[in-house]
C-alpha positions in Angstrom: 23.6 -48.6 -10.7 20.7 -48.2 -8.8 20.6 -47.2 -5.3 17.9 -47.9 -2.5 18.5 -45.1 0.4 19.8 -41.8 0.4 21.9 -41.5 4.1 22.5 -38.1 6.3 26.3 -39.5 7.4 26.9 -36.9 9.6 28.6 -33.0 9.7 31.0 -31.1 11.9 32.6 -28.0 12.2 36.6 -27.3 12.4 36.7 -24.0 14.1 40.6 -23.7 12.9 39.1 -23.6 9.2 36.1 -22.4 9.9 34.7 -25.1 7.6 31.4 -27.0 7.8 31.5 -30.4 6.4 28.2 -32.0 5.6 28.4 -36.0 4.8 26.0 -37.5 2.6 25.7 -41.2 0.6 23.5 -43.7 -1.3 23.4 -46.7 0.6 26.5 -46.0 2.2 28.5 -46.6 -1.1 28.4 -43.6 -2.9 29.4 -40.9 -0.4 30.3 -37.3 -0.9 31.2 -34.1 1.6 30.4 -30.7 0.6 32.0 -28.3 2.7 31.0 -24.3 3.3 33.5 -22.0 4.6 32.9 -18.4 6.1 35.0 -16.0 8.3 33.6 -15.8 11.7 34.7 -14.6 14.7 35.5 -18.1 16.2 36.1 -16.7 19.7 32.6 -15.4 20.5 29.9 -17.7 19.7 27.4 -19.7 21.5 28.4 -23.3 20.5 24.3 -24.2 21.1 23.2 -21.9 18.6 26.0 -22.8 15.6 25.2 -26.6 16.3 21.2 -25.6 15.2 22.4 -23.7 12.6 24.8 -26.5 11.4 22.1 -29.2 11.8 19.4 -27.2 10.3 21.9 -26.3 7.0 22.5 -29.9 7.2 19.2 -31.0 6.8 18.4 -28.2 4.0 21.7 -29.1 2.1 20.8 -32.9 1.9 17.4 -32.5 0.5 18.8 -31.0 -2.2 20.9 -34.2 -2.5 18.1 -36.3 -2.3 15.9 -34.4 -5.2 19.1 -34.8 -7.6 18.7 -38.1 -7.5 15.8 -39.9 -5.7 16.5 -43.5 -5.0 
């Protein structure tokens, strides 16, 4: 099966887990999740910054994605 379009779904961050999950598909079909854990101290961050960081490993994450299989 071929597909046309590699998608950035979306990511988030459960502060509980302390677990980013970053969303990917192929034409909205084929979707996977990886997810990164790390210990934090979730009671002293700036929420601005770990959204850049998120988005930015995000980003970085799903080009990898993309070169594994280029639609």
């Amino acid at each position: 099966m071929r597909y046309g379009s590699f998608v950035f779904e979306d990511y988030s961050f459960d502060e509980a887990k302390q677990e980013a999950s970053l969303r990917y598909s192929f034409d909205g079909q084929l979707s996977f999740e990886e997810k990164i854990s790390w210990n934090v101290d979730s009671t002293n961050y700036n929420p601005a910054i770990l959204e850049r960081a998120l988005f930015g490993l995000w980003l970085m994450c799903g080009v990898s994605y993309y070169k594994a299989y280029v639609p």
